[in-house]
Structures are given as structure tokens and as C-alpha cells.
PQR file of N, CA, C, O and H, with PARSE charges and radii, in Angstrom:
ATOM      1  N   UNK A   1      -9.371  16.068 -23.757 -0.4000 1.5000
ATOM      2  CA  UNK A   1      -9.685  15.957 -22.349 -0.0000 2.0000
ATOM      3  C   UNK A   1     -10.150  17.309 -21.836  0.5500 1.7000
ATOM      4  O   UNK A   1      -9.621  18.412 -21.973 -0.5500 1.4000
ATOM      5  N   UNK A   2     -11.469  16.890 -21.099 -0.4000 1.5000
ATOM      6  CA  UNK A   2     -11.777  18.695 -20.770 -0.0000 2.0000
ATOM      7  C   UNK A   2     -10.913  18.949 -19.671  0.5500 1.7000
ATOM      8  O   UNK A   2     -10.469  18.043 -18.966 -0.5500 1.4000
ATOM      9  H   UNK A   2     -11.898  15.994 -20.987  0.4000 1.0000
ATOM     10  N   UNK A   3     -10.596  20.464 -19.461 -0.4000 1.5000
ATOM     11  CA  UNK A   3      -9.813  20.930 -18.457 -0.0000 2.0000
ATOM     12  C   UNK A   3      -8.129  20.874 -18.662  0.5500 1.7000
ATOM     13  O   UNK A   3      -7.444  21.360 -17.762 -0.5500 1.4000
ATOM     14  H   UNK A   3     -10.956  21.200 -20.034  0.4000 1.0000
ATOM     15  N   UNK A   4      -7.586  20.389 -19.632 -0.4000 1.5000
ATOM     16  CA  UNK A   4      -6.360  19.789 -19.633 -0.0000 2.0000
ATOM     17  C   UNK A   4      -5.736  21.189 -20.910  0.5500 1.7000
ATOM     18  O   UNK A   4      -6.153  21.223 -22.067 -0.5500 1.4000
ATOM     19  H   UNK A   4      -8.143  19.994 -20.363  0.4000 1.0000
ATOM     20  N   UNK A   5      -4.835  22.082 -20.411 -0.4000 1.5000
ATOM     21  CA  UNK A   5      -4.589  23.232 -20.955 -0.0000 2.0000
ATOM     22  C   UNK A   5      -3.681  22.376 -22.653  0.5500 1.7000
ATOM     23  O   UNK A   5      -3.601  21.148 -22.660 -0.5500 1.4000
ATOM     24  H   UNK A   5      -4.496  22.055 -19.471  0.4000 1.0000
ATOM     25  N   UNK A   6      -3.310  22.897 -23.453 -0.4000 1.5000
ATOM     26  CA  UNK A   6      -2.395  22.259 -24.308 -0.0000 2.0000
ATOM     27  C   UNK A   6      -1.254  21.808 -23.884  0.5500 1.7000
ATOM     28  O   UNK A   6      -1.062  20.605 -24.055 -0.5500 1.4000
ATOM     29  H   UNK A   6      -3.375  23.895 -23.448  0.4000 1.0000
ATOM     30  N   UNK A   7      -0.334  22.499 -23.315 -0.4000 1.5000
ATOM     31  CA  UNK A   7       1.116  22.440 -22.847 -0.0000 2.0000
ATOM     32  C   UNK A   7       0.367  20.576 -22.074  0.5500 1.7000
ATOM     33  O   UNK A   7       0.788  19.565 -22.636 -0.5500 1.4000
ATOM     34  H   UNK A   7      -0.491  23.477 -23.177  0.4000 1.0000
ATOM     35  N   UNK A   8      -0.408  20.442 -21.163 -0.4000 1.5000
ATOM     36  CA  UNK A   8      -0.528  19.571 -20.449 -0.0000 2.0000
ATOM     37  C   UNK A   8      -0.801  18.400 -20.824  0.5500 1.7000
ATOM     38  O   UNK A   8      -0.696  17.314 -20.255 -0.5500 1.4000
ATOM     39  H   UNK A   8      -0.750  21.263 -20.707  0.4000 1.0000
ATOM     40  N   UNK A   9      -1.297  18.813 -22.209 -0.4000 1.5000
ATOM     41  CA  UNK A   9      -2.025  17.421 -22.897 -0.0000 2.0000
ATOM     42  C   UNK A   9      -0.267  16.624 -23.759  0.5500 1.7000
ATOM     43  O   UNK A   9      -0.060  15.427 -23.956 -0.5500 1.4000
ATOM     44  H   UNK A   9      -1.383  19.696 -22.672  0.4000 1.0000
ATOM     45  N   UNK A  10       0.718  17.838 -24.099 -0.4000 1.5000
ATOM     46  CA  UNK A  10       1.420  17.451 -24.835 -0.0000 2.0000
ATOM     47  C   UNK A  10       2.309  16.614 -24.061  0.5500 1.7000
ATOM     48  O   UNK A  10       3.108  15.804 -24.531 -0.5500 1.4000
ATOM     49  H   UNK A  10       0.550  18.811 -23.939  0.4000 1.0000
ATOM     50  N   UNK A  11       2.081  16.909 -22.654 -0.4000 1.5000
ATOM     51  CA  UNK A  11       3.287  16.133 -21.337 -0.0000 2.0000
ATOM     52  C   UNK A  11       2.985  15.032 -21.287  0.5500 1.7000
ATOM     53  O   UNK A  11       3.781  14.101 -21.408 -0.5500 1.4000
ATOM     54  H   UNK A  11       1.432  17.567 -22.272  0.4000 1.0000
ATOM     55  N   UNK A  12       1.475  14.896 -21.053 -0.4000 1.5000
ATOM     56  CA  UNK A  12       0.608  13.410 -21.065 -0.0000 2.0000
ATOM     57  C   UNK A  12       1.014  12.426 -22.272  0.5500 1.7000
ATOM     58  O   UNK A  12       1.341  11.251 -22.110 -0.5500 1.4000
ATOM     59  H   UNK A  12       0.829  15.652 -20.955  0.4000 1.0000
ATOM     60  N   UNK A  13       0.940  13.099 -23.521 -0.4000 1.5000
ATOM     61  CA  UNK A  13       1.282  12.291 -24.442 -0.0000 2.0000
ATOM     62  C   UNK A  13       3.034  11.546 -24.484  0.5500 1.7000
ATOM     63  O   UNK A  13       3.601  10.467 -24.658 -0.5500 1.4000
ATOM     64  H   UNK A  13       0.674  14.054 -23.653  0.4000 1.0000
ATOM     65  N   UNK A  14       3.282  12.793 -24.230 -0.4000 1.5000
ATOM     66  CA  UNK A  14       5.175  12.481 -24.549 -0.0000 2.0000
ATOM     67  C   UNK A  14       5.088  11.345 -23.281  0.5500 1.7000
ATOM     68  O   UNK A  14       5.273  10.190 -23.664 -0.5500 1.4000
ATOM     69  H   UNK A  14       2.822  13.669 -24.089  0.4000 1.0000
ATOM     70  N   UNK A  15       4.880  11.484 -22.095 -0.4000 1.5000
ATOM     71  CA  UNK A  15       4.992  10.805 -20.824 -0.0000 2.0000
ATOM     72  C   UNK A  15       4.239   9.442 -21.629  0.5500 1.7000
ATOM     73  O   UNK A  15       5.071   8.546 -21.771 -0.5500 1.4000
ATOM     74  H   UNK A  15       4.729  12.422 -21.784  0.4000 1.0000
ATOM     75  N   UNK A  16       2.788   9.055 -22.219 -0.4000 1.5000
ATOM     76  CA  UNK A  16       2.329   7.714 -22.441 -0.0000 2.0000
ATOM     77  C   UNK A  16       3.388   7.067 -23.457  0.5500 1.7000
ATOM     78  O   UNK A  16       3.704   5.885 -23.322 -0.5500 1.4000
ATOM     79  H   UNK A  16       2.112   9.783 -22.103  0.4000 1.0000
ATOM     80  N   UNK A  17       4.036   8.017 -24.674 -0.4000 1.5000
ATOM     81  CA  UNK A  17       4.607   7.039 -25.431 -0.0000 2.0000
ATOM     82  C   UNK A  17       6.101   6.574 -24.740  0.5500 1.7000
ATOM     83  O   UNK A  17       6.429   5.410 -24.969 -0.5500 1.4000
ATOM     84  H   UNK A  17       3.779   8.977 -24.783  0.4000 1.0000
ATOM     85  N   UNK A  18       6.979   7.357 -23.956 -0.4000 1.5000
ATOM     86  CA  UNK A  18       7.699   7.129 -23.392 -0.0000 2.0000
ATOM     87  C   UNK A  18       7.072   5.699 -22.563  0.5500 1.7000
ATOM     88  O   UNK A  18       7.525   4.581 -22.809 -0.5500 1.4000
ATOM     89  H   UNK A  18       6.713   8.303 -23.770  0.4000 1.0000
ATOM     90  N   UNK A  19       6.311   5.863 -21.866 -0.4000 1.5000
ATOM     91  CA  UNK A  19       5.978   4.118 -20.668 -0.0000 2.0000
ATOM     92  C   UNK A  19       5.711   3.225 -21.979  0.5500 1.7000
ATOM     93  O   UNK A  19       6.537   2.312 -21.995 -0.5500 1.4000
ATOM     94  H   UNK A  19       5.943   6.771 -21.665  0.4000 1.0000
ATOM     95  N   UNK A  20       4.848   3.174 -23.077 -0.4000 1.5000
ATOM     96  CA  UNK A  20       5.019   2.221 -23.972 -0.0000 2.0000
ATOM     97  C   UNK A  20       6.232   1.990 -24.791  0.5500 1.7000
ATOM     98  O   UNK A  20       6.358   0.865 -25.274 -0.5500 1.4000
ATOM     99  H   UNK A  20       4.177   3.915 -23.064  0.4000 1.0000
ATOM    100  N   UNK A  21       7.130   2.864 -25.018 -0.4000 1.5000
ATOM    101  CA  UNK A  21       8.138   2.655 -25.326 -0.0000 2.0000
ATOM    102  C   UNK A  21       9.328   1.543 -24.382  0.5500 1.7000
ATOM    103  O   UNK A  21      10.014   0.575 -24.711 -0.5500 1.4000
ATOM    104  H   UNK A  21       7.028   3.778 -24.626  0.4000 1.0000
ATOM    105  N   UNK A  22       9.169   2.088 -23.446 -0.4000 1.5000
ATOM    106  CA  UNK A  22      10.008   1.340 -22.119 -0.0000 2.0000
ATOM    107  C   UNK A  22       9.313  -0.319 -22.289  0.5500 1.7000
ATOM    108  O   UNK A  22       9.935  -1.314 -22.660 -0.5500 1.4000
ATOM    109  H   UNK A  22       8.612   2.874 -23.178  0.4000 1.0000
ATOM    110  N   UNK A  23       7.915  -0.250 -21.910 -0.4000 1.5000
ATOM    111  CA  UNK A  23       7.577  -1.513 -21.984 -0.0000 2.0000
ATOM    112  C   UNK A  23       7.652  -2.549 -23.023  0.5500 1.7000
ATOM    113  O   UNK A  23       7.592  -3.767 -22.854 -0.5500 1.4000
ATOM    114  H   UNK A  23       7.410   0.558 -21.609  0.4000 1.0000
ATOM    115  N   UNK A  24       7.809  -1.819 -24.255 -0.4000 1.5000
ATOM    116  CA  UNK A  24       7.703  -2.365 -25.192 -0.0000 2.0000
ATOM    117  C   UNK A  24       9.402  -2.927 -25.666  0.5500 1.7000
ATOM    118  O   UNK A  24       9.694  -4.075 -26.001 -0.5500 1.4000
ATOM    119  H   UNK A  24       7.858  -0.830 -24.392  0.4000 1.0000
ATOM    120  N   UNK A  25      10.132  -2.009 -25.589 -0.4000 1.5000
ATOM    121  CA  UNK A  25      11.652  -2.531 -25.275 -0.0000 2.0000
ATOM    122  C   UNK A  25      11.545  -3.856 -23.710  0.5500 1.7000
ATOM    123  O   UNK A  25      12.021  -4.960 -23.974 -0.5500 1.4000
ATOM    124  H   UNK A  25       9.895  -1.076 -25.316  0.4000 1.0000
ATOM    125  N   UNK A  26      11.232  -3.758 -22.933 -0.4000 1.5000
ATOM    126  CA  UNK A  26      11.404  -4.771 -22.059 -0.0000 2.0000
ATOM    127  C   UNK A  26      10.549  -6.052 -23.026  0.5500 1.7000
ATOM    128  O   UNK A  26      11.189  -6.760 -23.804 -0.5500 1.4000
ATOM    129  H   UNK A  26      10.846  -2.861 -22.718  0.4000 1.0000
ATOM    130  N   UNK A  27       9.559  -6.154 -22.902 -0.4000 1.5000
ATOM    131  CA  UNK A  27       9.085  -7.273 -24.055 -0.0000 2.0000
ATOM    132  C   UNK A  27      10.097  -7.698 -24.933  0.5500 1.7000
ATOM    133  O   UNK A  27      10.531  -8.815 -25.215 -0.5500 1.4000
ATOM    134  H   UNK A  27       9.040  -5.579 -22.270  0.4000 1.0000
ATOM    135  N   UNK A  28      10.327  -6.763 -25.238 -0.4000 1.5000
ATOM    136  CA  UNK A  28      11.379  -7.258 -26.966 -0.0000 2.0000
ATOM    137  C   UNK A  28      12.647  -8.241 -25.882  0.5500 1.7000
ATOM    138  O   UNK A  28      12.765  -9.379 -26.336 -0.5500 1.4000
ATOM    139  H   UNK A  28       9.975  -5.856 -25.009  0.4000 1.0000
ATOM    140  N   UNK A  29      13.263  -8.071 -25.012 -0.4000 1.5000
ATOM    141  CA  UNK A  29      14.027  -8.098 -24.453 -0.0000 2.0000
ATOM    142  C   UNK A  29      14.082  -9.448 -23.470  0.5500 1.7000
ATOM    143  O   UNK A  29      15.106  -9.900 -22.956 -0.5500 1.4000
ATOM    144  H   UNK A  29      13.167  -7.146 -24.643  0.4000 1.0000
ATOM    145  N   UNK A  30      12.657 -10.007 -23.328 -0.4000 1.5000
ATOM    146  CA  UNK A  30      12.118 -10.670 -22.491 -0.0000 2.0000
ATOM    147  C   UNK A  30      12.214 -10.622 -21.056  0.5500 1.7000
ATOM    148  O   UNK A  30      12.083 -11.557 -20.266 -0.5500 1.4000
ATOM    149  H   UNK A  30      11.826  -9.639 -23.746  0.4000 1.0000
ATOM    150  N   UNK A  31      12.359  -9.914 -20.920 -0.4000 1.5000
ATOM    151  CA  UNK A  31      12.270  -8.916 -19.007 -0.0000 2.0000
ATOM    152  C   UNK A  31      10.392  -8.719 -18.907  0.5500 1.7000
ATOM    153  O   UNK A  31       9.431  -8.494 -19.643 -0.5500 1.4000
ATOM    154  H   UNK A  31      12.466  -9.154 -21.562  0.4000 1.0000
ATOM    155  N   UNK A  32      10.719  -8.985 -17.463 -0.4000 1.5000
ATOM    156  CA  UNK A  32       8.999  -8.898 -17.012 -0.0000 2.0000
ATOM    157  C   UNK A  32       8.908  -7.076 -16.559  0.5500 1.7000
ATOM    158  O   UNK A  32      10.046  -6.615 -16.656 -0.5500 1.4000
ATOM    159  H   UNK A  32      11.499  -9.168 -16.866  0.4000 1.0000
ATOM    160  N   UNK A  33       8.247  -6.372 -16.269 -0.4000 1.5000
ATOM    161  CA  UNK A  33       7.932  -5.186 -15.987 -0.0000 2.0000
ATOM    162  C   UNK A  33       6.274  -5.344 -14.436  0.5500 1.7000
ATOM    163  O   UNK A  33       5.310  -6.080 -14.226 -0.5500 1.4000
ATOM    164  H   UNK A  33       7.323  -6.747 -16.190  0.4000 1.0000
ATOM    165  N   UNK A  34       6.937  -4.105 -13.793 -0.4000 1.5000
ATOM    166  CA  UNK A  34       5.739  -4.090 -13.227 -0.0000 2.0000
ATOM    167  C   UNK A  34       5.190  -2.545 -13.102  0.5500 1.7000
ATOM    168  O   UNK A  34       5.819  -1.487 -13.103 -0.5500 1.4000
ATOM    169  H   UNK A  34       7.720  -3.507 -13.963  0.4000 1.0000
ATOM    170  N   UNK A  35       3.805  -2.806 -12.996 -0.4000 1.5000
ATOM    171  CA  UNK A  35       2.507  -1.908 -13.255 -0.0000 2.0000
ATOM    172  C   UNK A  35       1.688  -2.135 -12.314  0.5500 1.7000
ATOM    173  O   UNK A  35       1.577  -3.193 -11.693 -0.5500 1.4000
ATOM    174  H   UNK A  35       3.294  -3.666 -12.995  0.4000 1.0000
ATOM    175  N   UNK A  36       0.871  -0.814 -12.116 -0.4000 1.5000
ATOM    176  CA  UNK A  36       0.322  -0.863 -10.818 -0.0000 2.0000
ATOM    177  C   UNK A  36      -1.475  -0.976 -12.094  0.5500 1.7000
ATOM    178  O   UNK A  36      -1.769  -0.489 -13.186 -0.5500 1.4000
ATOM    179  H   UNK A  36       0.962   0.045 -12.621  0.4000 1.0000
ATOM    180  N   UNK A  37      -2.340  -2.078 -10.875 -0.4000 1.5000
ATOM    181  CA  UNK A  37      -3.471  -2.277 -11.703 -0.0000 2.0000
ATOM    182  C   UNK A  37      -4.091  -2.951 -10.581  0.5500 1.7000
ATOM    183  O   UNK A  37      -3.557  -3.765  -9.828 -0.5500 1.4000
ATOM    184  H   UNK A  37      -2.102  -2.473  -9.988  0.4000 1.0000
ATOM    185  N   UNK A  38      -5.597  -2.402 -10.550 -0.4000 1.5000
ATOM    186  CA  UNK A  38      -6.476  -2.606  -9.591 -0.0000 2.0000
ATOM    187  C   UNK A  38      -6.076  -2.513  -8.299  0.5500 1.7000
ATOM    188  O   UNK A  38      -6.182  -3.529  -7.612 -0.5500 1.4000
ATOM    189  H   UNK A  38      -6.031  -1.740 -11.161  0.4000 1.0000
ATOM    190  N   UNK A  39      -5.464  -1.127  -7.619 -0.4000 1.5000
ATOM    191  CA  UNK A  39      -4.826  -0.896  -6.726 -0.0000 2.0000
ATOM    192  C   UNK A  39      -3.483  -1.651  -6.028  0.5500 1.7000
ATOM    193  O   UNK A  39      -2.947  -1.387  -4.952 -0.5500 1.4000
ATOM    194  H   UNK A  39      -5.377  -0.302  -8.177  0.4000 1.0000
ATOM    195  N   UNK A  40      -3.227  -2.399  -6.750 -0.4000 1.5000
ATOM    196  CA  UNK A  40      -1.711  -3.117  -6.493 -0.0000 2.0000
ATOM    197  C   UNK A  40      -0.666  -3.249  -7.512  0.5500 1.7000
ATOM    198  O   UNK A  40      -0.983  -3.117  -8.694 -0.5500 1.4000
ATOM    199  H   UNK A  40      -3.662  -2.614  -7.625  0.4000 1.0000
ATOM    200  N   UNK A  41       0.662  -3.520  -7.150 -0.4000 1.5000
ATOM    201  CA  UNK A  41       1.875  -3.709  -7.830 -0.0000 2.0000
ATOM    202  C   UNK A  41       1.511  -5.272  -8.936  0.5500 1.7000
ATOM    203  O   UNK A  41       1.102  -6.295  -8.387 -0.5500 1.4000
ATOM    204  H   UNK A  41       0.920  -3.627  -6.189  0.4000 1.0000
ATOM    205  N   UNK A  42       1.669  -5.239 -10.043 -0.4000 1.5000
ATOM    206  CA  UNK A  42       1.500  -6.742 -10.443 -0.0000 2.0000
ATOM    207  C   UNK A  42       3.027  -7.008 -11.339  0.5500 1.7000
ATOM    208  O   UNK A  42       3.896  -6.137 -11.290 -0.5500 1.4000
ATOM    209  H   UNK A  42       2.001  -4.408 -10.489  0.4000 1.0000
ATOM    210  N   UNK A  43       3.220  -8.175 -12.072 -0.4000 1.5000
ATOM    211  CA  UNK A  43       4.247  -8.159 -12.549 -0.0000 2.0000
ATOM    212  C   UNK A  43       3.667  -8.592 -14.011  0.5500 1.7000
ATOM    213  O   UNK A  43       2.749  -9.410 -14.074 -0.5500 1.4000
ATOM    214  H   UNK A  43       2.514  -8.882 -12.112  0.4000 1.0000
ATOM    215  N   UNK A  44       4.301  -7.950 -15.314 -0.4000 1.5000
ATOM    216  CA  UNK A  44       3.758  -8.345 -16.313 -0.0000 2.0000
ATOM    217  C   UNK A  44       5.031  -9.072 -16.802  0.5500 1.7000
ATOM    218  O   UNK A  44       6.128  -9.177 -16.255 -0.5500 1.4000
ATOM    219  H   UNK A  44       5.047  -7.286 -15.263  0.4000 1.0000
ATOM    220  N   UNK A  45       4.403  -9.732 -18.451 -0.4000 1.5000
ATOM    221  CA  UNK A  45       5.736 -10.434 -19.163 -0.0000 2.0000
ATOM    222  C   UNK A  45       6.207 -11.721 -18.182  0.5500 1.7000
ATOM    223  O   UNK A  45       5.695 -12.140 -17.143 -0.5500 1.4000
ATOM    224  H   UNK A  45       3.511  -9.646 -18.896  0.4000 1.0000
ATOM    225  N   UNK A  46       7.390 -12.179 -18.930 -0.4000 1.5000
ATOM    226  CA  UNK A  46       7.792 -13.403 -18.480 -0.0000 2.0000
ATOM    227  C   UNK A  46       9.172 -13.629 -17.434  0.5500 1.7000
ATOM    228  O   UNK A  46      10.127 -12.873 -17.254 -0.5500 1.4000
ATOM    229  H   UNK A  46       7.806 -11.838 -19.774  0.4000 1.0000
ATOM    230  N   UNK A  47       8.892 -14.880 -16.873 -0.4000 1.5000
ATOM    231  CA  UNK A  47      10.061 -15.206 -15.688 -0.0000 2.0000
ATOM    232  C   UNK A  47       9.519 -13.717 -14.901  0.5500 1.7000
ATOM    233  O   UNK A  47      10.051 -12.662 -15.246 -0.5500 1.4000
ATOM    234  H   UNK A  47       8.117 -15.494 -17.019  0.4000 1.0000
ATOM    235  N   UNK A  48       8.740 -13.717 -14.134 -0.4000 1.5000
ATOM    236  CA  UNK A  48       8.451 -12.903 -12.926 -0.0000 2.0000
ATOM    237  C   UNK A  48       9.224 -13.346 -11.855  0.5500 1.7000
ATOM    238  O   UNK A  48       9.419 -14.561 -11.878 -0.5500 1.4000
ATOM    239  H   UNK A  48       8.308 -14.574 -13.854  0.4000 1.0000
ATOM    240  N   UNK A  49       9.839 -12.606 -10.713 -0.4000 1.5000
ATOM    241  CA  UNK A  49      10.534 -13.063  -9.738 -0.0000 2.0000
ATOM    242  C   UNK A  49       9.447 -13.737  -8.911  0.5500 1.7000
ATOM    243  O   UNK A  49       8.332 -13.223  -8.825 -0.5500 1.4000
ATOM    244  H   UNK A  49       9.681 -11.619 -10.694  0.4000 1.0000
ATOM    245  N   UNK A  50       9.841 -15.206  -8.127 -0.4000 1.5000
ATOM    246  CA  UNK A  50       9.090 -15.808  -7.731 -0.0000 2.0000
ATOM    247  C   UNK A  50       8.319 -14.773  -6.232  0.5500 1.7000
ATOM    248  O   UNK A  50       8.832 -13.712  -5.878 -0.5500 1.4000
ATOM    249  H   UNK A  50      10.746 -15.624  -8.197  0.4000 1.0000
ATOM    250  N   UNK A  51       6.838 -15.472  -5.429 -0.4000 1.5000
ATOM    251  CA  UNK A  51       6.552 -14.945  -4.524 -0.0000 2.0000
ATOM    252  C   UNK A  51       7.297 -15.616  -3.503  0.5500 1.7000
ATOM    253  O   UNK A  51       7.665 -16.778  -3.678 -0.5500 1.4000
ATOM    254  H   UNK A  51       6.421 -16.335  -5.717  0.4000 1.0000
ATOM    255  N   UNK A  52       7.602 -14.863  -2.240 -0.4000 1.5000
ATOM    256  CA  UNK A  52       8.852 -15.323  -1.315 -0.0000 2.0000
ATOM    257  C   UNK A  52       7.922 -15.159  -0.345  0.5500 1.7000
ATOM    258  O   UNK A  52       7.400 -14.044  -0.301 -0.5500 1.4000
ATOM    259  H   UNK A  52       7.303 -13.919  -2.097  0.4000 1.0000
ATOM    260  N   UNK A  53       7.516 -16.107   0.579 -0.4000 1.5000
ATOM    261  CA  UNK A  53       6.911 -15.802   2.150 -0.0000 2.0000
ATOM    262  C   UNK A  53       7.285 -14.859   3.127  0.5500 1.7000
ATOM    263  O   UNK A  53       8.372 -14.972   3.694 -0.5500 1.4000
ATOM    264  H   UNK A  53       7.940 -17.012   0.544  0.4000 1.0000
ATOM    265  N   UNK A  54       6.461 -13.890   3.403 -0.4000 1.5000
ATOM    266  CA  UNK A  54       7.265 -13.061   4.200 -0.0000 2.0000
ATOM    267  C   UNK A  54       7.743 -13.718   5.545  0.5500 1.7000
ATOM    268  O   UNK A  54       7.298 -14.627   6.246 -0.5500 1.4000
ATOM    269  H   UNK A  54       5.578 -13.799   2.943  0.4000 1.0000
ATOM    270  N   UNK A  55       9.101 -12.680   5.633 -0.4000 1.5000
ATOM    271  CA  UNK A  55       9.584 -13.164   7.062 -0.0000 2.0000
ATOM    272  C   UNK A  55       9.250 -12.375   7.875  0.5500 1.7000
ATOM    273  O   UNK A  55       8.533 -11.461   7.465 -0.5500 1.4000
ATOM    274  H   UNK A  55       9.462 -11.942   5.063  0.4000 1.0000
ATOM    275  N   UNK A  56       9.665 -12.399   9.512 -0.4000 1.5000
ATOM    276  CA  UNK A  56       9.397 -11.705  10.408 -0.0000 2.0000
ATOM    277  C   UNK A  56      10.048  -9.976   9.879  0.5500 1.7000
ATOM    278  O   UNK A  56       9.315  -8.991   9.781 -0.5500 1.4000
ATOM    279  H   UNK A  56      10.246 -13.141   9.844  0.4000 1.0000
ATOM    280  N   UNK A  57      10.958  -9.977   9.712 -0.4000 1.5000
ATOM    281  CA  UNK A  57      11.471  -8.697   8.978 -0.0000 2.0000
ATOM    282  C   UNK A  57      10.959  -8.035   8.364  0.5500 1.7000
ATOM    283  O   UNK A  57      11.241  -6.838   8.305 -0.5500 1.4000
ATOM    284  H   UNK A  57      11.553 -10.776   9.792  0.4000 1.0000
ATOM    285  N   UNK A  58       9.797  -8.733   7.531 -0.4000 1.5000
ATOM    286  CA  UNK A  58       9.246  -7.877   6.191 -0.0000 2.0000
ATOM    287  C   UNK A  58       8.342  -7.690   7.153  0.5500 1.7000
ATOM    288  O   UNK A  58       8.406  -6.474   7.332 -0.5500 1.4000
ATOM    289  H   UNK A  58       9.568  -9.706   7.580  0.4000 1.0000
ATOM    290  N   UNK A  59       7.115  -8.332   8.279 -0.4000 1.5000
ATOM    291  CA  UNK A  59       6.153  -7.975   8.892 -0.0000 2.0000
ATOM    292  C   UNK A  59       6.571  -7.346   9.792  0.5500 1.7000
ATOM    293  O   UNK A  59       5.643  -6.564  10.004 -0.5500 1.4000
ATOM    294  H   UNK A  59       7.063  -9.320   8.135  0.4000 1.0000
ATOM    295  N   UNK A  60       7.577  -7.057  10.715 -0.4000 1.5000
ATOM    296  CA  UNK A  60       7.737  -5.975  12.040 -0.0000 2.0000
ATOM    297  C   UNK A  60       7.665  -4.338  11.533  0.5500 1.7000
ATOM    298  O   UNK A  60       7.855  -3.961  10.377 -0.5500 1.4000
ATOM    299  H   UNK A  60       8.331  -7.691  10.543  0.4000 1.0000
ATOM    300  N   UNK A  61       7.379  -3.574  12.564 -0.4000 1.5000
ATOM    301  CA  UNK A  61       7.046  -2.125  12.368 -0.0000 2.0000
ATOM    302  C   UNK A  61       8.470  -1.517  13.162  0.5500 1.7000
ATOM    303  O   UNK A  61       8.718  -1.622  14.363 -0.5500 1.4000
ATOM    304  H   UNK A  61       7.224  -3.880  13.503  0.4000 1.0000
ATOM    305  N   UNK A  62       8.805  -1.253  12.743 -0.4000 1.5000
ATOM    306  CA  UNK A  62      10.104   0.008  13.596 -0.0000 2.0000
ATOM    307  C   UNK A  62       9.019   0.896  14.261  0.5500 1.7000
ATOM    308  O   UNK A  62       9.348   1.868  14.940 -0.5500 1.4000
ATOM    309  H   UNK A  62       8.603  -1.168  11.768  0.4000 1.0000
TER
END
């Protein structure tokens, strides 16, 4: 990666196998995980918690 000193590239790496590690234990495990993709929260894997209609609570502003 241009610009990316060594020390920085080695954080990047340790940091990617660590999130595939995590995810990859949740899979094994059958737990869903969520990841942010195409600017939103999504839920991957199986039995995702269902979508719940928001209530007035979740839409009011303090």
C-alpha cells in the first residue's frame, strides 16, 4: 500500500486476521455477526434478530 509506513501495514494485518478470525469463530458457532457494507449496519450468518417497527421512542429527538 503506498504511503502506509511498515509498523502500519503490520497493525492492518494483525487487525484483518483478528476480524476474520472473530467472524469465522461466530460462523463455526452459528451466531449471525454484523458488518457495516454499503454505508449501513447489515446482519450476516444465520437466525438474524428479527426487524421490529419502530416505536415512537426509537423516532423522538431529546
Amino acid at each position: 500500500m503506498i504511503g502506509y509506513r511498515e509498523d502500519d501495514q503490520k497493525l492492518l494485518e494483525s487487525l484483518r486476521r483478528s476480524v476474520a478470525k472473530a467472524l469465522d469463530r461466530k460462523r463455526r458457532l452459528g451466531q449471525y455477526a454484523v458488518v457495516w457494507k454499503d454505508g449501513k449496519s447489515v446482519y450476516i450468518g444465520p437466525n438474524p434478530p428479527k426487524a421490529k417497527e419502530p416505536t415512537r421512542s426509537d423516532t423522538e429527538r431529546h
